[in-house]
Structure formats: structure tokens, C-alpha cells
N, C-alpha and C positions, 0 to 999 in steps of 0.2 A: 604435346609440347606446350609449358607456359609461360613460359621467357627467354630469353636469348639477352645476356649482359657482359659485352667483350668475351672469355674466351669460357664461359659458366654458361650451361644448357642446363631446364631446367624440363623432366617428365614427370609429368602426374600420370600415375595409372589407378584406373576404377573399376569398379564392377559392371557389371549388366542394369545395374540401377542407377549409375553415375554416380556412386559412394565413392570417395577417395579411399584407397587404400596403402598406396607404399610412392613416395617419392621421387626420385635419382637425380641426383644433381652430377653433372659431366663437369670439373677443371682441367682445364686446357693450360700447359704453363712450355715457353721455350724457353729452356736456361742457355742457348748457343752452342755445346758442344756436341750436342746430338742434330743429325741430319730430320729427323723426326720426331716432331710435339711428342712430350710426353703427358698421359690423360687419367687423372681419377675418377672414380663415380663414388659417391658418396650416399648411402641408404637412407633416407628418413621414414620409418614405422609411425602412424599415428601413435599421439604416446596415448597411455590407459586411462590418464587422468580425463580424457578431451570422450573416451567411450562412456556413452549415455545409455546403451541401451542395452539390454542381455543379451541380445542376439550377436553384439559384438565380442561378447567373452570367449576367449580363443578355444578355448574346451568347444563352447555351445556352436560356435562358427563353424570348427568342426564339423560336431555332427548337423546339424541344418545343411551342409554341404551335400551330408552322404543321403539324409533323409527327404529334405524339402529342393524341390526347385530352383533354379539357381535363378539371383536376383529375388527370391524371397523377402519381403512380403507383396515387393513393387510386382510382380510378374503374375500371382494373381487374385481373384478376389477377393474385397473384404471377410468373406462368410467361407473363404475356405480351411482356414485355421479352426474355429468352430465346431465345422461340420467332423472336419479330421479328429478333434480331441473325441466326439461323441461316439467317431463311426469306429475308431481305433480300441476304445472300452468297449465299445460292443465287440469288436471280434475278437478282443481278448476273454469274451465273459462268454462269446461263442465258443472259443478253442476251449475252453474248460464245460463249458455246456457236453462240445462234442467230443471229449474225451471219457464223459459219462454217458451220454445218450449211444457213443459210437461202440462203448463196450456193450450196453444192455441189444440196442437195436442188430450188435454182430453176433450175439449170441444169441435173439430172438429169430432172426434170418434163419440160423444155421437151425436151431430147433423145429423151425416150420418147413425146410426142405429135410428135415428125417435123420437130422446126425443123430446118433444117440437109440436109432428107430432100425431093430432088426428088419423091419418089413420095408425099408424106404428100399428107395435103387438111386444108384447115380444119375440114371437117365430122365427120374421123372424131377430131380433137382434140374439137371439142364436145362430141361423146356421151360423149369419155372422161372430160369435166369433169363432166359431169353423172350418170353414174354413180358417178364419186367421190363427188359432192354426197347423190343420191339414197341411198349406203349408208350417208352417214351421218347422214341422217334417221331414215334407216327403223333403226340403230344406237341412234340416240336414245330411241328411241319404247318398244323394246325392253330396252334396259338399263335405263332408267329404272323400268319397269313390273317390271324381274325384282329389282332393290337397292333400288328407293325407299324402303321402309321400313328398309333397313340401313345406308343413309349417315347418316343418325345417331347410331348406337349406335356405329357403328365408324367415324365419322369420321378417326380418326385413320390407319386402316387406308385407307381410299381417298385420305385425302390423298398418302400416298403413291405410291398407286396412278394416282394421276390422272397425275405426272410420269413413271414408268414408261411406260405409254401415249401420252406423246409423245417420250418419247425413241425409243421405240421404231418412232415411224412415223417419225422424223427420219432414221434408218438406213435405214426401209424406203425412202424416198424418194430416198435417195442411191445405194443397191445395184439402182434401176430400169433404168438404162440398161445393166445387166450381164445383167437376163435377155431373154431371148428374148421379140421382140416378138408382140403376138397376145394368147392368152388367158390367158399366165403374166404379162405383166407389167401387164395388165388388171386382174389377180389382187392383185398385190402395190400398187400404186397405191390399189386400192381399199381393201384392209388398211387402208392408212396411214391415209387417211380414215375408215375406222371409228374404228381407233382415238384420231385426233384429236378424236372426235364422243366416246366413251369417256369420254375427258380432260377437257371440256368439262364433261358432266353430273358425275364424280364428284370434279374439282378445286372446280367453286362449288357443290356440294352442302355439301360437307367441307366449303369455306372458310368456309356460313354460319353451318354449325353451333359451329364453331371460335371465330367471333368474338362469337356470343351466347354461349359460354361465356368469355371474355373480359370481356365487360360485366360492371359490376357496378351502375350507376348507371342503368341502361335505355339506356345512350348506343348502342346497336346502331347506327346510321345515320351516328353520327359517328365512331365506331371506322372502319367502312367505308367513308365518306369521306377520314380519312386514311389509313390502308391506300392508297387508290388516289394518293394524292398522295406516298408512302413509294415505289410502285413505277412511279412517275412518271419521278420522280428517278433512281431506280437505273437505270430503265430507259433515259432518256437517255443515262448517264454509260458503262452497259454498252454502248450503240452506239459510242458516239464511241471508248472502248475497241477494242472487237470491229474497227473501220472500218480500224484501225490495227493492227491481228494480222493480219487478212488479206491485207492489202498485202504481209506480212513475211511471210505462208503460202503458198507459187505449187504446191509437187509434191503431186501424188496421194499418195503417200507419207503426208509430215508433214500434211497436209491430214487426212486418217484416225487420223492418231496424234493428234492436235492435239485432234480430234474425239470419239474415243476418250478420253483424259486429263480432256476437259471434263465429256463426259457421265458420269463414273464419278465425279467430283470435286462435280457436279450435286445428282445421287441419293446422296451420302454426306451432303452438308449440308442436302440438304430431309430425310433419316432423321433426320438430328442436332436437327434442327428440330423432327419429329413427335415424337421420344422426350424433345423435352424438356416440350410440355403435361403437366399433370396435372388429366387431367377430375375430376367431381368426383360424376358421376353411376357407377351401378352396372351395367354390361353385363354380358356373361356370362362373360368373361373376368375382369373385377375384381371379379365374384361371388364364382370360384370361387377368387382369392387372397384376399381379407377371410373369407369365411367358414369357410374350410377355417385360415386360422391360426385364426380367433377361438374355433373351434371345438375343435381340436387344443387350444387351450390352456385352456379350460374346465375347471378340477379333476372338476367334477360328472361329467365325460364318462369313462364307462368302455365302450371299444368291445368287449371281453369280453362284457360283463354283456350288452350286447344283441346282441350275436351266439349267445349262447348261450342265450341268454332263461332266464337267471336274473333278470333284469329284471322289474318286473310289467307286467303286461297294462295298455293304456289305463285301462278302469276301475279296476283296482288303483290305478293311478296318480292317478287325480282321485280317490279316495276319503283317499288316504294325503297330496294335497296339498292338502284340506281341512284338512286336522289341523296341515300342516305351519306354520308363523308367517313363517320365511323360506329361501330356499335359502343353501347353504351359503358361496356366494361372491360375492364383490362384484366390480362393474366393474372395481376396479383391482386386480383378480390376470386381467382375461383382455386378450389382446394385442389393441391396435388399432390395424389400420396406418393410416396417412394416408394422402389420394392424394398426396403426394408417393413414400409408400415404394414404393406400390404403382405408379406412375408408370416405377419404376427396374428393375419386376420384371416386368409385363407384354409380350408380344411385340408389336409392328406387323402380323405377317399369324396370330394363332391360328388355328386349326383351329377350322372352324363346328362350334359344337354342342359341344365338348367339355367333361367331367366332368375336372375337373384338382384334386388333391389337395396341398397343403403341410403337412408339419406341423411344426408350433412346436417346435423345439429352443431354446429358450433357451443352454444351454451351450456349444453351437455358434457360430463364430463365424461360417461362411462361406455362400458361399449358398445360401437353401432350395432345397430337391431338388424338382420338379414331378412329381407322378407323374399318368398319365394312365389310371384307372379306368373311363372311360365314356363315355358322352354321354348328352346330352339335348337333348330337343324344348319347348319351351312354345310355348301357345295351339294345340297340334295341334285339326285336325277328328278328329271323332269315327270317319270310315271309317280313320283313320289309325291310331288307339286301339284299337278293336278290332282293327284288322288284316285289314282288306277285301282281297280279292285283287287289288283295282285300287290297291293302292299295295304298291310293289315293293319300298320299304325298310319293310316295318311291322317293329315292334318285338316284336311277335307271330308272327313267323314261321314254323312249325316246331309248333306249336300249335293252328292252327288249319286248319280246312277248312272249305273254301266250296262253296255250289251257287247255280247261275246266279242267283238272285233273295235269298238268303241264305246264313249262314255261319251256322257254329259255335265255339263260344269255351270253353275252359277258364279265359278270368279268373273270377275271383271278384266280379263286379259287384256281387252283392247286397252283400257283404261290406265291399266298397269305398266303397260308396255309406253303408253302416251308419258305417264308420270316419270319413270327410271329412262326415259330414254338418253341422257344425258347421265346417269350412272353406269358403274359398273357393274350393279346389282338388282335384284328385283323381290319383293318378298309380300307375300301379305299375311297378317295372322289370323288365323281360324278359332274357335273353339274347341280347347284341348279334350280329341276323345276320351282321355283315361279320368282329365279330374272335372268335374264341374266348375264355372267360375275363374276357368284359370285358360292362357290362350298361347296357343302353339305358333311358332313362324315359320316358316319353310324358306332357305335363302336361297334364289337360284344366284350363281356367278356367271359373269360372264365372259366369254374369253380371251383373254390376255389382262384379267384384273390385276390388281397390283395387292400389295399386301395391306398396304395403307385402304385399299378400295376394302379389304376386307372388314376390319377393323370399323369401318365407316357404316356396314354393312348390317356386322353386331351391336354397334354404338345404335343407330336408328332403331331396329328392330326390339331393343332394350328398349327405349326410349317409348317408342307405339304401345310396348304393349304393357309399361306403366299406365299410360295414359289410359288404357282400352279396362287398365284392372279396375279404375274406378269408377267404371261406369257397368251401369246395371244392365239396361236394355241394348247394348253394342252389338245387336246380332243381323243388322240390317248388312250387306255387303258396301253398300253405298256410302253409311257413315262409317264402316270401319277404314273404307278409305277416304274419306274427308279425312281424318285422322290419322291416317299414313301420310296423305300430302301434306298437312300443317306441320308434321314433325319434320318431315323431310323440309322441308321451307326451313324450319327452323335450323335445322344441320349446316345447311347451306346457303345460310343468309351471313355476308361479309366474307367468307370462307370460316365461318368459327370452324366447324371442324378441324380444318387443316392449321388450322390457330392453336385449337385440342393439341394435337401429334406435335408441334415444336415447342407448345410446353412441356409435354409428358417428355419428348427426348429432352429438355433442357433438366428434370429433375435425375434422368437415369434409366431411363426403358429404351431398350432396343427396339426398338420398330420395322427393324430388317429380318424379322425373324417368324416368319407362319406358324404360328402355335397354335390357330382355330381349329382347324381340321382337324378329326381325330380318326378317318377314315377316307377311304380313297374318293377324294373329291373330284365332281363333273360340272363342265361347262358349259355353255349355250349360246349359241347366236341368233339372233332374228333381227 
């Protein structure tokens, strides 16, 4: 209701996005010979001339009703129109793909279990069907168990991965009647089936992760309801397509080129599709481009001064930033990408685990250069941290020696445990057993850290082992921690870090969201 004027009520009604849409005005009039007011309501429709925008054309409003989200575009985000034009042409160029791969691969199938083959039996098709079926159960059970926790973080990365894995059985199940019957093409039938089974876990894993970032209204249920009514449609239009290609595709030949062109035209638009999201949470790939600019561009950061430890010591440090009133610089001298920027710079398949380096050139115009310094591990077990001889990549390698019931350790535990006692985390980095010159971090958590403790976690240990790449002779334990504690100082002098986290959420990043992990993480108390 938006006025009341003697016996005139006036209703505005809206959408889910507070868009006016239709008026009503109530007159109220007593002429005296009636016992009771007589009352009109009067209709006002925005008129057409005052509509600015297509989505308002009564046609298009329509269909946006039946197709998109209600309260579209307000309800959710930027990058989901985008992603839906790219992922929609892809499933349309899949249902015409799969209407030529599903003929050849249905008649490849049926040739390799014996139709056609006086000498087949029905029986030895069945087993074949059910070993198919059975490997990609037992497929399922297995991948799920080995990524579950990392179809989240890298959603975007299996999304892709998931259409990969069926294009890829779509070939395999074409090139069946080409190998030799028995236990190769037992073999290769079965592949496909795994991989189909692949496809399945890491396409609706991704997809649900995708659309709850999507949401912004809680609508998750109604997103994915039209989603399925968006690939409804396509999916119709791409058969009746596809029905009609194929009639006009007869040779082996163009049949394979045809099929070829599709699927490479497939996997270009569902890439085009994933690189166009821009999540909004922090994994370890868009760790290590946010913090490595923010970082780089820090006046306060002089990577000299703590490489060479003219820097003071931890306690030096809280005692001279008692004194201090404030640090020298303010949020707006240090860079903060969005995830759009960071959207445009990120790969689809990075390298697990890795320490990747940008630094801020401003005067530069072209694009940052990735340098790759390192890796790291968060939420490692602790045989993993010390460097148990029952794990085969310790980080500790080369340092340490073990006997049947225990080991021995050159870290500096006490020391470490002295330094984080006051964190929530604890790390030191080693020299990386696989590359030369390049240095591994093991992050112990510990327990009840927080997500921001994590974040703090990967920020420092990027940070150290910057600092550690440019130095040559850093293989002393002693200076590698000198150089864990001057950085740590430095994290932790004024609160910059926690300074870091309510700039980055003032740009747009969700900071409530564990994206580090990409495997079942363990904690520790001492």
C-alpha cells in the first residue's frame, strides 16, 4: 500500500526484485441510497513507452518466466547468464554430436557383442553388459571416495572434466568393432563405461556446486529446476536437428569427420562456458593470484629485508608495533583483484598443490607472468609432517631417518611450536623432493581453526617460500626459520592480514567458504 487520500487506496504490487509491475487504485464513493459504500478498483499497467529493457517485452517476460529464475537478473549472479548462453550451445552441439555418435557407438556396441555373428550367444552379450555396468559401479564408489572433497573447490575444473570423459567414451565405443574380439575389446567397452560412470559423479557434482554459486536468493531448487527445463528444450530441438544431419551423413568417412568437428566444437563451448564463471570463494589457485598481487604490491613489503634478516625478529616486531600508532599504508595503495579479474587469469586444469607467484607491475601493461616457486600441502597428517618413511612424497625427505617403530627429525619442532603458538597453524618449508631449487610446505591445522586461520595459513606459506626461492644456500633449518618468523612478523604486524580479508570481502570474495582443502583434512593439538 502507497497512499491513503480520503476515500482512494492506492497498491503498488512488485516482483521478487521490487520492480513495479501493476497498480490498483480502490474509489470509495457514498451516494446515500445505498446502506453500503459502493467501491472501484482501477488497473494501472506500466505503460510500454516507460519499458527500457528487453527483458520487459511481454513475449520475452514470458518466456524468462518459464526459463530463468524468478526475479531474474536480481536473484542471481552476474556470470550466470554467460555461462548459460555458452553451456546451452554446448548441449545443443552435444544433442546433435549425440545423435551421430549415439547411432554409430549403438551400432558399434551391438557389432561387438555378436548381432550380425552366427557364432555369438545371448549369454556372452549379457556378461558383457554387466561387466560394463558392474565397472562402473565399482568406478563410482572409487572416484567419488578419491575427489569427493575436491569437486568443490575445483568445480570448475571437473566441470569440464566430466564432458572430456564422455566424449571420450563416445570414441571408445565407436572404435569397438575395430579391435579384436575377446579380452581387448572386453577392455575397451569397459573403459567407456567407466568413464561414463566418471562423467556422471564429476558433471552433477560440479553442476551442484555451480548453481549454489549461482543463487543468490536461496532459490537453489528453482535455479535447477529451470536448468532442467532450459536443457529440455535444447535438448529436444538438438534431436530433431541431429535426426536430420544424419540422414544427410551415410560414409564412414564424413560420419568420423562430422563426429570429430562436433566433439572438438563440444569441448571449445563447454571451456568457453567454465572460463566464463567467476566464483567468488578462495581455492588454492585463486589464493595464490590474490595474495601474491596483494602482496607484491604492499609498499610495507621489502622481500630483501627478510631474506636477509635485517628485518627484526618476531619479538622485535610486537614490541616496536606496540609503539607503532599505524602502518604505513592504506587499502588503497594495495591491488585488489576481483573475481572477475581473477576469473580471466586462472587455468581450468592447475597443477594440485602448487605455490604460483604474480607480481604487481603496475607500469606494465600486459599479462602477469605466473612464476611457479613451490607447492604446498594443507591439513597434512602429522606422519606426513614429520616425514614418516610410510609416505613416499614427505616433504622432509633427505633429512630424515627412520627405524622400524620410530624416526628421527632435524625440524626444529620445539621452535615451531614456540613461533605458531599464538596461530592456528603451523608449517615449515623443506626442499621440494621431486624439483630442485624449488620448496614444499606441509601445513599442519589446528583444532577448531577457522577458515580465515586457513587462508592466513596459505597467505604466510606463499609468502616464505617466495622469500626462500631467492635465496641460494637456504638449506640451513635455522635460517629457513629465521625466515618463517620475519614473515610471520610481517603478517601479523597491525593485524595487516585481517586488514587483507575485509579488503578482499569489500571487493567481492566470500571468505566463508573452505575452498583450500581438496582432501579429507586433519588436525592437531599440542
Amino acid at each position: 500500500m502507497d497512499s491513503f487520500a480520503g476515500n482512494r487506496l492506492t497498491f503498488q504490487e512488485t516482483d521478487e526484485a521490487d520492480t513495479a509491475i501493476t497498480a490498483f487504485i480502490y474509489s470509495e464513493h457514498d451516494d446515500g441510497a445505498s446502506k453500503q459504500p459502493a467501491g472501484r478498483v482501477d488497473v494501472m499497467n506500466p505503460s510500454t513507452a516507460a519499458t527500457t529493457s528487453w527483458l520487459d517485452q511481454p513475449l520475452i517476460k514470458s518466456l524468462s518466466d518459464v526459463f530463468l529464475p524468478s526475479g531474474y537478473p536480481h536473484s542471481v549472479s552476474e556470470d550466470y547468464l554467460p555461462y548459460q548462453i555458452f553451456s546451452q550451445i554446448k548441449d545443443s552441439l552435444q544433442a546433435f554430436c549425440s545423435s551421430i555418435a549415439g547411432l554409430l557407438s549403438s551400432r558399434a556396441v551391438l557389432q561387438g557383442v555378436g548381432v550380425g555373428n552366427a557364432d555369438a550367444s545371448p549369454t556372452s552379450a549379457l556378461l558383457l553388459h554387466i561387466l560394463q555396468d558392474s565397472s562402473g559401479r565399482v568406478a563410482t564408489i572409487l572416484f567419488a571416495h578419491r575427489v569427493g572433497t575436491a569437486l568443490e573447490p575445483e568445480c570448475k575444473t571437473y566441470r569440464l572434466a566430466a564432458d572430456v570423459f564422455n566424449d571420450i567414451a563416445m570414441i571408445l565405443d565407436c572404435l569397438s568393432p575395430g579391435v579384436p574380439a575377446g579380452y581387448m575389446r572386453v577392455t575397451v567397452l569397459s573403459t567407456a563405461g567407466v568413464l561414463r560412470a566418471l562423467c556422471g559423479v564429476a558433471g552433477g557434482s560440479s553442476k551442484a556446486s555451480l548453481s549454489a554459486h549461482f543463487a543468490r536468493w536461496g532459490n537453489l531448487a528453482e535455479l535447477n529446476a529451470k536448468d532442467s527445463s532450459q536443457e529440455t528444450v535444447i535438448s529436444l530441438v538438438g534431436m530433431l536437428v541431429g535426426s536430420l544431419v544424419v540422414s544427410h551423413v551415410t560414409s564412414l568417412s564424413t560420419t568420423w569427420a562430422a563426429l570429430l568437428f562436433l566433439l572438438g566444437l563440444h569441448l571449445s563451448m563447454n571451456y568457453a562456458a567454465v572460463r566464463a564463471v567467476q566464483m567468488t570463494s578462495l581455492n588454492r589457485q585463486r589464493a595464490n593470484i590474490v595474495f601474491s598481487t596483494l602482496l607484491s604490491s604492499d609498499p610495507d613489503l621489502n622481500i630483501e629485508a627478510l631474506a636477509s634478516g635485517s628485518g627484526s625478529t618476531i619479538q622485535e616486531k610486537k614490541k616496536r608495533v606496540s609503539r607503532s600508532s599505524s602502518l604505513k599504508t592504506t587499502p588503497e595503495k594495495w591491488k585488489l583483484l576481483t573475481p572477475a579479474e581473477v576469473a580471466e587469469q586462472e587455468r581450468i586444469f592447475p597443477k594440485d598443490g602448487a605455490l604460483e607467484w604474480i607480481s604487481y607491475q603496475p607500469e606494465k601493461q600486459h599479462q602477469p607472468i605466473k612464476q611457479n616457486i613451490g607447492s604446498a600441502a594443507i591439513g597434512v597428517p602429522l606422519s606426513k609432517f614429520f616425514g614418516d618413511t610410510n609416505t613416499s612424497t614427505s616433504s622432509t625427505k633427505g633429512i630424515i631417518s627412520s627405524t622400524s617403530s620410530s624416526f628421527k627429525t632435524s625440524l626444529p619442532i620445539t621452535q615451531l611450536s614456540t613461533l605458531f603458538e599464538e596461530e592456528a597453524y603451523l608449517f615449515f618449508p623443506c626442499p621440494s623432493p621431486s624439483k630442485k631449487g624449488r620448496w614444499h610446505a606441509s601445513i599442519l591445522l589446528k583444532k577448531g581453526c577457522s577458515k580465515q586461520d586457513r587462508l592466513k595459513a596459505w597467505a604466510h606459506a606463499l609468502l616464505a617460500v617466495w622469500v626462500l626461492n631467492g635465496q641460494k644456500d637456504a638449506n640451513d633449518p635455522a635460517q629457513i626459520l629465521d625466515i618463517v618468523s620475519r614473515t610471520l612478523a610481517f603478517m601479523s604486524e597491525q593485524s595487516r592480514f585481517e586488514r587483507y580479508m575485509m579488503a578482499l570481502a569489500a571487493v567481492g570474495w566470500d571468505l566463508d567458504v573452505a575452498a583450500l582443502e581438496t582432501s579429507g583434512g586433519r588436525r592437531v593439538c599440542f
